[in-house]
C-alpha positions in Angstrom: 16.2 -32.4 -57.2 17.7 -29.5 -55.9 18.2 -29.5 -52.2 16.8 -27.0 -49.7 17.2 -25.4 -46.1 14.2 -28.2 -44.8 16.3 -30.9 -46.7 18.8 -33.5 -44.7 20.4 -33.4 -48.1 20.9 -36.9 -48.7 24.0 -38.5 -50.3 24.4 -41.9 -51.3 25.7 -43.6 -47.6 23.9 -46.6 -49.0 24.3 -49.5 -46.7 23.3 -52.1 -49.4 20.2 -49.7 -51.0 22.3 -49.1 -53.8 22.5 -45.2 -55.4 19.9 -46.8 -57.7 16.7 -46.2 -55.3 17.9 -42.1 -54.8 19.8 -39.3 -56.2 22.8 -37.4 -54.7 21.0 -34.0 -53.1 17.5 -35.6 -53.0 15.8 -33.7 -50.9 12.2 -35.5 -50.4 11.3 -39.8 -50.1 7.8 -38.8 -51.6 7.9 -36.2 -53.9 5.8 -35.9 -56.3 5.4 -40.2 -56.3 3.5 -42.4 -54.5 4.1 -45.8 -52.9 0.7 -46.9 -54.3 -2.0 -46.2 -56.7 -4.9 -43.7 -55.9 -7.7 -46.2 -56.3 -6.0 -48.4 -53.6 -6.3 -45.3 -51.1 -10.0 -44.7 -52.2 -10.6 -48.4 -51.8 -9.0 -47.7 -47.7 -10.7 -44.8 -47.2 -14.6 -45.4 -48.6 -15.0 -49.2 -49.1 -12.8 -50.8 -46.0 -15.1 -47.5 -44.0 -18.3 -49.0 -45.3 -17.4 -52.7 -45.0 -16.1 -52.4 -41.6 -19.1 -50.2 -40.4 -21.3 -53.3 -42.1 -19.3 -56.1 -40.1 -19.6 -54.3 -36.9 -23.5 -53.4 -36.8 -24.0 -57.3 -38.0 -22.1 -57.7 -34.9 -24.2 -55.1 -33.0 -27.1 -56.8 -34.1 -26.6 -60.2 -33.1 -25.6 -58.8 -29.6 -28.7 -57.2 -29.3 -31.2 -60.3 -31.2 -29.5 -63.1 -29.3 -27.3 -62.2 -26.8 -29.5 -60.6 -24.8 -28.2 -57.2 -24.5 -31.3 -54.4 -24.1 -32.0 -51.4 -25.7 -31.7 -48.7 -23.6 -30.2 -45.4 -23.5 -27.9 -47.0 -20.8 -26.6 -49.9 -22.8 -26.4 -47.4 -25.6 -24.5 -44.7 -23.6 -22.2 -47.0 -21.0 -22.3 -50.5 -22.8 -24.4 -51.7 -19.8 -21.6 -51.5 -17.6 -20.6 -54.9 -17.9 -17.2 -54.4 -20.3 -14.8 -57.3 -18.8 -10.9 -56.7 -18.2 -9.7 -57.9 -21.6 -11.9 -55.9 -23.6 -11.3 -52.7 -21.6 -7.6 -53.0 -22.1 -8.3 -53.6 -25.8 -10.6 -50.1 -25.7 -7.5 -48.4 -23.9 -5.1 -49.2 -26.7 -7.7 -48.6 -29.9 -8.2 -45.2 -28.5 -4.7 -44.4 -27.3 -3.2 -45.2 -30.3 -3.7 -42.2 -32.5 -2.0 -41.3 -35.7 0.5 -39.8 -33.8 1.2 -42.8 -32.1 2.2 -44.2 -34.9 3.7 -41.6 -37.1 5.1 -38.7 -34.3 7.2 -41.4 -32.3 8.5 -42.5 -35.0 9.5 -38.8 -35.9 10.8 -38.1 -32.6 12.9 -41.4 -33.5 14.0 -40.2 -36.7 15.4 -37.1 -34.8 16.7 -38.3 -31.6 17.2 -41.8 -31.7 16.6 -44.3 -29.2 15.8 -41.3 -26.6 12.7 -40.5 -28.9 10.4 -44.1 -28.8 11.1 -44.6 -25.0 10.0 -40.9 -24.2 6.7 -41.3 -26.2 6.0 -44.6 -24.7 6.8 -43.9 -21.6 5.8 -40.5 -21.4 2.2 -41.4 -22.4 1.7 -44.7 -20.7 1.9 -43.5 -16.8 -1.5 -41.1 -17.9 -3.3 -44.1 -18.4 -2.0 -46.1 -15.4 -2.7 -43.6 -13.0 -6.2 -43.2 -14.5 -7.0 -46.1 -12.9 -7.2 -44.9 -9.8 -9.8 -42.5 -10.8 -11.7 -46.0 -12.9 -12.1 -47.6 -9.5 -13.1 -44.0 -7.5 -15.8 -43.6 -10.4 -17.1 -47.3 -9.3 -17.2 -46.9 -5.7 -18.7 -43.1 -5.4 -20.3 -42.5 -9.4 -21.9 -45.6 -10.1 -24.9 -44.3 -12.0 -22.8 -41.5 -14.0 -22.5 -41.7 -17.4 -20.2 -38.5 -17.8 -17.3 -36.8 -16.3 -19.1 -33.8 -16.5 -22.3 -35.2 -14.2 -19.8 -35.7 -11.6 -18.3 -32.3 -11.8 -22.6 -30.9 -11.8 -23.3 -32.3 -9.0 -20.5 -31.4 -6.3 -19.6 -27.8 -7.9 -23.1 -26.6 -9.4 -23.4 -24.9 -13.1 -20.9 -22.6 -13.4 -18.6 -24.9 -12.8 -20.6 -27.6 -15.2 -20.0 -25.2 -18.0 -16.5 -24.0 -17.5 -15.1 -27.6 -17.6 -17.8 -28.6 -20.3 -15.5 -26.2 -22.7 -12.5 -27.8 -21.4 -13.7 -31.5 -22.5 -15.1 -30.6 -25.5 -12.2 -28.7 -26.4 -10.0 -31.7 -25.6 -12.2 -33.7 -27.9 -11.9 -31.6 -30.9 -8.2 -31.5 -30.4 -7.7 -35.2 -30.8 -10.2 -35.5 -33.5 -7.9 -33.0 -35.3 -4.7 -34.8 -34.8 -6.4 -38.3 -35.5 -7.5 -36.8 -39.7 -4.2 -34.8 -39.3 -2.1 -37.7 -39.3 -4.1 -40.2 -41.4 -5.2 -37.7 -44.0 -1.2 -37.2 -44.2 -0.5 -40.4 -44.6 -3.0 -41.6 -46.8 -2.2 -38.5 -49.5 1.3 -39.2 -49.3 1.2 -43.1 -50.3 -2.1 -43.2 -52.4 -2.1 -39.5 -54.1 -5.9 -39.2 -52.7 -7.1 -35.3 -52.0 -5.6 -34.5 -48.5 -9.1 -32.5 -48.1 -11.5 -35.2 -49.2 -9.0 -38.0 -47.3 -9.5 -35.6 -43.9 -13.6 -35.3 -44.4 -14.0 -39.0 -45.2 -12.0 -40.8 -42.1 -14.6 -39.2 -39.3 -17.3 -40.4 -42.2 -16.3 -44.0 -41.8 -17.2 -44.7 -38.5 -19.7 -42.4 -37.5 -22.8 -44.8 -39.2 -22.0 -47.6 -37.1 -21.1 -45.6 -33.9 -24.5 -43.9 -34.1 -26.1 -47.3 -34.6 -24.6 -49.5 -31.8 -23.2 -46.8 -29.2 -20.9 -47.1 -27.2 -20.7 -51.1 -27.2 -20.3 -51.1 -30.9 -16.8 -48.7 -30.2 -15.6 -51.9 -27.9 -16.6 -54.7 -30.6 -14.7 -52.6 -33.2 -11.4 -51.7 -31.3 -10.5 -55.7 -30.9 -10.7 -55.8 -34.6 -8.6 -52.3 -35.3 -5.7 -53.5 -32.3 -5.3 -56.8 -33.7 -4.4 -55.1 -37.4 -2.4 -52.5 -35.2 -0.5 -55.4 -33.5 -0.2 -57.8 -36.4 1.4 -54.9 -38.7 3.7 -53.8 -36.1 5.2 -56.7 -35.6 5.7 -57.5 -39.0 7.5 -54.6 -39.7 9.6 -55.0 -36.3 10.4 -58.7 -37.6 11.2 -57.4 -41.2 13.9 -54.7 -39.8 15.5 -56.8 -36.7 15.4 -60.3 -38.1 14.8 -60.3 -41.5 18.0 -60.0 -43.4 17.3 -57.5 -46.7 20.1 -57.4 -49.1 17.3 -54.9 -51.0 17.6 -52.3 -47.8 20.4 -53.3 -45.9 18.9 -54.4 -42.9 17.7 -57.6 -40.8 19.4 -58.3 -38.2 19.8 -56.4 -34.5 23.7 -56.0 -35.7 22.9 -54.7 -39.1 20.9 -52.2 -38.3 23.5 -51.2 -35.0 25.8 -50.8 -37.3 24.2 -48.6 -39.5 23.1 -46.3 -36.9 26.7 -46.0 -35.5 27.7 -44.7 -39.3 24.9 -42.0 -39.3 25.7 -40.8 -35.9 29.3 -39.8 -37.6 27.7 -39.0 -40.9 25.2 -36.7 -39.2 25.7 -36.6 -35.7 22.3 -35.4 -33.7 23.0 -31.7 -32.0 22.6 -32.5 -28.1 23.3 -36.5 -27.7 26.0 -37.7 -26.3 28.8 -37.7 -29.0 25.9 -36.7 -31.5 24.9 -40.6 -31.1 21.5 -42.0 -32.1 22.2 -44.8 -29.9 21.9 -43.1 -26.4 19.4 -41.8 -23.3 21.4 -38.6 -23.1 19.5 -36.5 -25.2 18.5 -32.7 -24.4 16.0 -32.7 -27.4 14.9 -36.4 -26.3 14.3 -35.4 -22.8 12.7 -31.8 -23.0 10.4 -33.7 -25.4 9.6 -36.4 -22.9 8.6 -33.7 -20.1 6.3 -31.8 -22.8 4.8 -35.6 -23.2 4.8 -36.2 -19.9 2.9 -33.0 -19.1 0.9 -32.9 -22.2 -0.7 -36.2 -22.2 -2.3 -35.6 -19.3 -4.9 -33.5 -20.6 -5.4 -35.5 -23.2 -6.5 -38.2 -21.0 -7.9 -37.2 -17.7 -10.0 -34.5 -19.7 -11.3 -37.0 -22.3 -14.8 -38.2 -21.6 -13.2 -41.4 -23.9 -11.5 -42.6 -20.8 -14.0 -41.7 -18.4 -17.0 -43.5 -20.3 -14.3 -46.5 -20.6 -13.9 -46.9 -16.7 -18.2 -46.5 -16.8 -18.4 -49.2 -18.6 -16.4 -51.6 -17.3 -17.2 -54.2 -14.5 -16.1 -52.7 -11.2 -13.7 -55.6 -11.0 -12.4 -55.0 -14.5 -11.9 -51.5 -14.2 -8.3 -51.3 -12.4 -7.1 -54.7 -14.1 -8.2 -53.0 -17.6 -6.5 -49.4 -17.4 -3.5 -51.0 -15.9 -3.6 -54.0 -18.8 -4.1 -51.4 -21.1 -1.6 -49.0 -20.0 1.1 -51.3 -20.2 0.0 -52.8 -23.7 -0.4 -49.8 -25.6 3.6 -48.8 -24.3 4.5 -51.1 -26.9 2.5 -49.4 -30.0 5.2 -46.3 -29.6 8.1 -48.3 -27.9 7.9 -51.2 -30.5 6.6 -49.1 -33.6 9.6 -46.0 -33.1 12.3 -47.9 -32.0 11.7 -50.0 -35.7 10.5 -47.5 -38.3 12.2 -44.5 -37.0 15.4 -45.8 -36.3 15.1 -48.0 -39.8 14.6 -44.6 -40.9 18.1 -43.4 -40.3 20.1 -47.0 -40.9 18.9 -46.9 -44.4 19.4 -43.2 -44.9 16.6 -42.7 -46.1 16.2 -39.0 -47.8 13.4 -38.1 -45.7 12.7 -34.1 -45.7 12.2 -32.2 -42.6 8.6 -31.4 -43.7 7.7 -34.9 -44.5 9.2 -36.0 -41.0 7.2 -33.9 -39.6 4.1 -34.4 -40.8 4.6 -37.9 -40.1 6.2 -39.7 -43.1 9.1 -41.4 -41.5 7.2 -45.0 -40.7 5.3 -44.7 -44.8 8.4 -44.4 -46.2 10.1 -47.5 -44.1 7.3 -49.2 -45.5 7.6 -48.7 -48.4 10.9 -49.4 -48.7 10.3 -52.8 -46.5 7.8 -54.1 -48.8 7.1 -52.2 -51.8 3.4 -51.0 -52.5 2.6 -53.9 -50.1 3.9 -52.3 -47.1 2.7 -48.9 -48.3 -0.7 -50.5 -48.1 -0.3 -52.0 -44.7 1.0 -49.1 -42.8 -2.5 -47.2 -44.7 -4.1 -50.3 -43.4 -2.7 -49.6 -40.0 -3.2 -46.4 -39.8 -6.8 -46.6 -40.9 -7.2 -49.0 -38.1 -6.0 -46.7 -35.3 -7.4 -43.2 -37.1 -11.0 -44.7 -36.9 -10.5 -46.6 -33.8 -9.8 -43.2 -31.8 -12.0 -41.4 -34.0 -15.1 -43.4 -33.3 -14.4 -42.7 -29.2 -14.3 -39.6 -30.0 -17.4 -39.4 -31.6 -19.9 -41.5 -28.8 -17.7 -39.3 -25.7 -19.4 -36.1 -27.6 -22.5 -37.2 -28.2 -22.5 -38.5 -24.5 -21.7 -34.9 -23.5 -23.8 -33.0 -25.3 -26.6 -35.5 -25.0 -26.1 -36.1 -20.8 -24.6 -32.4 -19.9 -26.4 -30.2 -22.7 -29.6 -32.0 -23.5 -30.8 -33.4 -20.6 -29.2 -30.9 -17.8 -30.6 -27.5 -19.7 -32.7 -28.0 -22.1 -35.0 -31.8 -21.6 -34.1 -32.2 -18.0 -37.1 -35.0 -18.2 -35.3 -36.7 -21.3 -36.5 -40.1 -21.8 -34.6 -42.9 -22.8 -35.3 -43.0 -26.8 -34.9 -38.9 -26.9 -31.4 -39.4 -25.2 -30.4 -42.4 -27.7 -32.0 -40.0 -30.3 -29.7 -37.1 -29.4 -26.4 -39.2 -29.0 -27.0 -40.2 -32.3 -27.6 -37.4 -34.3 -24.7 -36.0 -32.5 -22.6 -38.6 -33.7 -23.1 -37.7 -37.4 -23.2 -33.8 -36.6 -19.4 -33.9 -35.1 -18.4 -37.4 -37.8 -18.8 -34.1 -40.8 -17.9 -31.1 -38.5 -14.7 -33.0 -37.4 -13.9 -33.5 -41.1 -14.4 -29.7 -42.2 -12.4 -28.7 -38.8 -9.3 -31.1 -40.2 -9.6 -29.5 -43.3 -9.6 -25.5 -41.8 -6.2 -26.6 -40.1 -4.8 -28.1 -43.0 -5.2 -24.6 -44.6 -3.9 -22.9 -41.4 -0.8 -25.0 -42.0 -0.2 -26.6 -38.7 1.6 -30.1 -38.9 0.7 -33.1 -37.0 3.8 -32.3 -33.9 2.8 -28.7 -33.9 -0.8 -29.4 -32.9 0.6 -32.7 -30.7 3.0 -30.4 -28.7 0.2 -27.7 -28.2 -2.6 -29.7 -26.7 -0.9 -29.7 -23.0 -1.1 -25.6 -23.1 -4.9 -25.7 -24.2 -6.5 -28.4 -21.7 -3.4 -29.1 -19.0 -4.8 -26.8 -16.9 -8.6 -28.4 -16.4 -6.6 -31.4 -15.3 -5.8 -30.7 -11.7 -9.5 -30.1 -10.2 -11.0 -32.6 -12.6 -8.8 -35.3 -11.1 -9.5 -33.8 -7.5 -13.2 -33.9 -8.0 -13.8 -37.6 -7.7 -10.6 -37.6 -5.2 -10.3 -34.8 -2.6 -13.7 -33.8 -0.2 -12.0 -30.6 0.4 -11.5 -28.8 -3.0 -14.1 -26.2 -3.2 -15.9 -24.8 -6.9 -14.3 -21.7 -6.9 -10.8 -23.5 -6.4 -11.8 -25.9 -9.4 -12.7 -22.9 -11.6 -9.9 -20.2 -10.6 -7.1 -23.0 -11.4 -8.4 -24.2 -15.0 -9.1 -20.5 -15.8 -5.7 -19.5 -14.3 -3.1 -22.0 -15.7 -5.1 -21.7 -19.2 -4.2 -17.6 -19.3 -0.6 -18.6 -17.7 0.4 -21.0 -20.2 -0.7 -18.7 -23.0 1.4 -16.1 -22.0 4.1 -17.9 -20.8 4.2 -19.6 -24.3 3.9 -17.2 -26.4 6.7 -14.7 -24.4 9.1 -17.6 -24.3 8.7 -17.2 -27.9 9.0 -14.0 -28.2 12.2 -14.2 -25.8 14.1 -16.9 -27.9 13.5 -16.0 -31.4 12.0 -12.2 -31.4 9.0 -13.2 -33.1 5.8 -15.1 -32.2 5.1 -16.9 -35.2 3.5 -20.6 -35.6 6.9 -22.0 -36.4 8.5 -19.9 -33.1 5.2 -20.6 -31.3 5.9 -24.8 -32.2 9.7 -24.1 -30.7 10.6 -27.1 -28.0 10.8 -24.7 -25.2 8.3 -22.4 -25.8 5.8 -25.6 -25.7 7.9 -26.9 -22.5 7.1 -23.9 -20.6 3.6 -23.4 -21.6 2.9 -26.8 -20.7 4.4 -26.6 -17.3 3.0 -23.6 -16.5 -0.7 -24.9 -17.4 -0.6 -27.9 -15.2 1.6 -26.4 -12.2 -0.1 -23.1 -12.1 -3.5 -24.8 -12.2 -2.5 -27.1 -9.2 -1.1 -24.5 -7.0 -3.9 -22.1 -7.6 -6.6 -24.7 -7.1 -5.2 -26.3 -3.9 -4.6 -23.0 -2.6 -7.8 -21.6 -3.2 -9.2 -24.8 -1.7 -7.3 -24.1 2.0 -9.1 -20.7 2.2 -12.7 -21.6 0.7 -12.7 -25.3 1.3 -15.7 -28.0 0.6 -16.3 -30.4 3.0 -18.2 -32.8 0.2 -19.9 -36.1 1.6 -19.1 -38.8 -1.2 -22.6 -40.3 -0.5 -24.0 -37.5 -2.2 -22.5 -38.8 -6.3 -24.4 -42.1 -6.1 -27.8 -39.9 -6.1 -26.7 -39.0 -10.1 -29.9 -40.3 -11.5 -30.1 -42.7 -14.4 -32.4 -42.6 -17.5 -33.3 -46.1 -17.1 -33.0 -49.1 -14.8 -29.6 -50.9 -14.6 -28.6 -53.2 -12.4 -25.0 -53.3 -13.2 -24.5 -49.7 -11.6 -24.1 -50.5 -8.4 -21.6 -52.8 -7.0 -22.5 -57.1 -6.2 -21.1 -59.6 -3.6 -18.0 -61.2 -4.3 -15.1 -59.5 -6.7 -17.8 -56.4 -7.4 -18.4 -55.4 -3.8 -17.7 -52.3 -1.9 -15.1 -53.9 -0.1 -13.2 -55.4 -2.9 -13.4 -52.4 -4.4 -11.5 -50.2 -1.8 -8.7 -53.0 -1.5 -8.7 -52.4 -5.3 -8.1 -48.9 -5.0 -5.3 -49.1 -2.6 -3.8 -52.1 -4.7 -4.3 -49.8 -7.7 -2.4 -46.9 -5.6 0.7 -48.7 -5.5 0.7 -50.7 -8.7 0.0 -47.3 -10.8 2.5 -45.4 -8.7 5.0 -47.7 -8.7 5.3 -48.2 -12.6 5.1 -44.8 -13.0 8.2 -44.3 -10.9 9.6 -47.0 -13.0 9.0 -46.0 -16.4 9.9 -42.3 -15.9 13.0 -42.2 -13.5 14.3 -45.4 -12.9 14.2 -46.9 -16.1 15.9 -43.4 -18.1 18.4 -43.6 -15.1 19.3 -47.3 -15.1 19.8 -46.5 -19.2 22.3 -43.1 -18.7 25.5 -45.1 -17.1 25.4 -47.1 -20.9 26.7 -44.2 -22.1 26.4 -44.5 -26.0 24.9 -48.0 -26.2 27.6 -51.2 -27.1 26.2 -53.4 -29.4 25.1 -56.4 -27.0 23.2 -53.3 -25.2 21.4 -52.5 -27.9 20.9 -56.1 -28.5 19.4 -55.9 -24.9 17.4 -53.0 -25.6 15.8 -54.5 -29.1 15.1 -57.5 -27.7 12.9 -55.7 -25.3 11.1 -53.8 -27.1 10.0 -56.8 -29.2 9.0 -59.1 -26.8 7.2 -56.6 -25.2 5.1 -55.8 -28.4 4.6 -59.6 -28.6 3.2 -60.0 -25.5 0.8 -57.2 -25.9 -0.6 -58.3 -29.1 -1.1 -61.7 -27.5 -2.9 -60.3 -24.7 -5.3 -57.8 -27.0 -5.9 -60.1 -29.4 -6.8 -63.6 -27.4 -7.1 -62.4 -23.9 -11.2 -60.7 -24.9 -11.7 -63.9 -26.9 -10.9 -66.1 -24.4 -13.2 -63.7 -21.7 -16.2 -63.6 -24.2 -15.8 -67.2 -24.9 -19.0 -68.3 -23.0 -21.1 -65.3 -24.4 -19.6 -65.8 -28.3 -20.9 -69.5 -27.9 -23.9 -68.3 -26.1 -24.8 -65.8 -29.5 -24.0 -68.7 -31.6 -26.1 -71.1 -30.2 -29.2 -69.6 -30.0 -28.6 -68.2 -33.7 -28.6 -72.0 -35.0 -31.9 -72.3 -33.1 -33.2 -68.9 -33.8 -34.2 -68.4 -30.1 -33.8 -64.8 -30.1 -33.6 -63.1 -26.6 -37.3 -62.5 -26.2 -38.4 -65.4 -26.8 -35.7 -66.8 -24.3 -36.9 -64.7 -21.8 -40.5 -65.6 -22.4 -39.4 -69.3 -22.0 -38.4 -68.8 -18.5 -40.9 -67.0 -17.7 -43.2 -70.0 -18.3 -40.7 -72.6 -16.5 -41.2 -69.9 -13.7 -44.9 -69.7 -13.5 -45.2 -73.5 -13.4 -42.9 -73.9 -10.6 -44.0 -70.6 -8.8 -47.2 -69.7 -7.1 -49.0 -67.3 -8.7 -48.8 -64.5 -6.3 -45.3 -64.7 -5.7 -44.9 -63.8 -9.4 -46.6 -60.4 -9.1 -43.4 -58.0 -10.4 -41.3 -60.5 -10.8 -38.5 -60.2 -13.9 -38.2 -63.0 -15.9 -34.2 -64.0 -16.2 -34.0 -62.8 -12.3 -37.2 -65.3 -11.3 
């Protein structure tokens, strides 16, 4: 194969592979090949979607028949606010971990080395922890919302409804787009299945049972896609750091050291310290981390995903979840990236720029691990998380459309089944209009980083007065509205004339340019800020709080408002200011302390990098530990509850009727006038 300008140009620096696997030159892993036969990817994609879709509505279903569960548009729409802290955290890592989760830290491994996993991890974990401070705010002042956008309604009025309602939806398409991105990538790449029919089908697979169970059925369904997350991950961690490989030259910490410590003089990365892999000083590592950093935000904070997550939590779950769940899902990147991207680059591997970027580095690891069998599992994996975000996705739209479309302009007296009834048709409209939009950008010919890098510039600046809304009395609607407007034109332009500055051209490749996408991304979230708090000293709001807690609900739920005990108002404010300091503090940690404690290593000795491996895999232990048993051992009571009344075949109804007769023989009849059943 004849090499070419987007080649690494690979030459046999085996390491133990042997020149047998490649060819001097070789400028592509995949080409035209594939790790593993076509019908295996068509058996991923269409019979694991419909088998997975028929195991959770059974589960669904047996919720609902026997564990008591109602059917409202309120359990439909916020899970009947009752998620506990294990199962929250879960939720935070399903839809976190994305197909770039898996596939761009990796890349960003592959290109910078050690630099590149801690910057994704970190970079995208401190997002999540200092949502929780707006989890517990939504508790104490928005009980009864079901949206972000309700929230927004009611303190700023319509025009200020419908400017940010652009912003979330947009945020939703974009992370719809990089989820089928990656995974139709992916699954092409390894299984030879249409990239086009591999994009429509992935939203197809989970929007049946998503319309069928809500938002409950997207909680019962991430514990099941984490665990396969976890359990592949640490496989292939265990395979590459302490698994020795005569086959790929690898398996121990000191192997695969040095390895890395030959490629750095091989090819020796422009930027790091003494063109190292094995260092935190890294110019491309670190400009990547602030764009991260910056980008993420967005991604989070404008995401009805996260917001419907902290609704349906306990109140006392909802801080101890998001900060669970921060800290797990820093192992997806940290753990995944440090072991498939820099296995990458100690076996050599003749990866082209193209593939790297579109996310083939951690495939073709794989497949070199394990043969077809770890082509299938990263698939597997990748299935897992692709649908796992994906189905979020799907239930936050439907939520907006059906809560801040529906029922605030066109049914404003929307019952119950017409608002279950909209959610779900919405689910199946955006499951196939997700799937042709994936396949419009796969003929535009952006790349999974390209569209990664570009979603900060996009939604960064509706970031700022969404977070203020639920935080600060004193920002006004036109301060909300002038800063998202503002840093959205700012960023454009500042992006596209950085490009213009540095290359002469504005292009999608000069457009995808690290600094134009640093400075767009600054610009959206700083510009937005300082327009929005100024604005805000001139024309302020003086907003009473009291005022959220009148956002009306469809039907009855008692679980809205806070109870005695861990749920109460006042446990919830020493929450918030516990959650102040914890968030803040491990945000301090993972993005200055920790990069700064790593810079006096220099380029990393070999018991450092021992240090730093043994880390990262621990860390990845622990969180698959607490994901996988932590929401089993929390639902314990209400799994044997289920299970118990299905031997029996009491269903809920007739349990409830039950008591209801113990009640009215112990009770005088006119003390049972309106009196509820389980509550009597």
């Amino acid at each position: 194969m004849v090499a070419s300008p987007a080649c690494f140009d690979w030459q046999p620096y085996s390491f133990g592979l042997g020149t047998e696997h490649f060819t001097p030159g070789q400028c592509s892993f995949f080409g035209s090949s594939h790790a593993i036969s076509e019908a295996v990817g068509w058996v991923i994609v269409v019979a694991f979607g419909a088998l997975f879709t028929l195991l959770t509505s059974v589960l669904v279903f047996l919720d609902y028949r026997f564990g008591g569960a109602s059917h409202t548009s309120e359990q439909f729409s916020t899970a009947g606010r009752s998620i506990k802290a294990g199962l929250t955290a879960c939720d935070i890592v399903s839809k976190w971990t994305w197909a770039a989760t898996l596939l761009q830290s990796s890349n960003v491994a592959y290109k910078f080395g050690v630099s590149g996993p801690f910057w994704y991890a970190s970079g995208a974990t401190i997002q999540v922890l200092l949502f929780a401070v707006l989890a517990v705010e939504i508790k104490r002042k928005a009980p009864t919302t079901h949206t972000c956008l309700e929230i927004i309604k009611v303190r700023w009025g319509t025009a200020a409804h419908l400017t940010f309602l652009v912003f979330c939806l947009l945020t939703n398409i974009i992370v719809t787009s990089m989820l089928i991105l990656g995974g139709a990538s992916v699954v092409t790449a390894l299984t030879g299945v249409n990239i086009y029919a591999g994009a429509f089908l992935i939203p197809v697979g989970v929007m049946l049972y998503t319309a069928h169970g809500g938002l409950k059925a997207t909680f019962i369904a991430a514990w099941g896609h984490v665990a396969v997350i976890y359990i592949a991950l640490c496989t292939f961690a265990f395979l590459i750091y302490a698994s020795p490989n005569s086959k790929v030259g690898l398996g121990s910490i000191s192997q695969v050291y040095d390895n890395l410590a030959a490629m750095s003089i091989m090819r020796p990365v422009q930027h790091n310290k003494e063109g190292s892999l094995l260092t935190m000083w890294s110019m491309e590592g670190l400009v990547f981390g602030i764009i991260n950093v910056i980008g993420n935000f967005g991604t989070v904070f404008v995401d009805q995903a996260y917001w419907q997550g902290a609704i349906a939590a306990k109140p006392s779950a909802t801080y101890r979840g998001y900060l669970l769940g921060g800290l797990c899902w820093f192992a997806v990147p940290f753990t995944m990236a440090t072991s498939m991207g820099l296995g990458a680059r100690a076996m050599n591997l003749p990866i082209s720029i193209e593939e790297s970027n579109a996310g083939l580095v951690p495939p073709a690891v794989a497949t070199m691990l394990l043969g077809p069998g770890g082509g299938f599992l990263l698939v597997f994996q990748l299935w897992m998380a692709v649908t796992a975000s994906g189905s979020a996705e799907q239930i936050a739209v439907s939520s907006l459309i059906a809560y801040d479309v529906y029922r605030s302009y066109i049914n404003k007296k929307a019952s119950g089944k017409q608002i279950i009834f909209v959610s779900r048709c919405i689910v199946l409209v955006y499951g196939v209009l997700s799937g042709v939009l994936a396949i419009v950008l796969l003929k535009i010919g952006l790349s999974l980083g390209w569209v990664y890098l570009f979603m900060g510039i996009v939604v960064g600046s509706a970031v700022p007065p969404i977070a203020f809304s639920i935080t600060w009395s004193k920002i006004s609607a036109a301060g909300a509205i002038s800063g998202a407007i503002s840093g959205l034109v700012g960023a454009v332009i500042t992006w596209c004339a950085t490009a213009k500055g540095l290359t002469g051209a504005v292009t999608i490749d000069t457009l995808g340019g690290d600094f134009p996408m640093l400075a767009g991304n600054v610009v959206a979230i700083g510009l937005s800020a300082i327009v929005c708090i100024a604005v805000s000293f001139i024309k302020p709001q003086d907003y009473d709080w009291a005022l959220m807690k009148e956002i009306p609900m469809v039907e009855d739920d008692p679980n809205a408002f806070s109870a005695d005990g861990e749920d109460s108002p006042a446990s919830l404010t020493r929450a918030l200011r516990w959650t102040y300091i914890t968030g803040g503090t491990l945000t301090l940690v993972l993005v200055i302390a920790w990069p700064l404690l790593a810079l006096p290593a220099g380029v990393f000795s070999k018991s450092y990098f021992t240090m730093w491996i043994i880390i990262a895999i621990i860390w990845g232990l622990l969180a698959s530990a607490c994901c996988i048993l932590y929401p089993i051992i929390e639902a314990g009571p209400h799994i044997l509850n289920i299970l118990s009344h299905l031997v029996r075949c009491q269903t809920a109804e007739s349990r409830d009727e039950a008591v209801l007769d113990t009640v009215k023989a112990v009770m005088p009849p006119e003390d049972m006038v309106g009196a509820h059943p389980v509550r009597a």
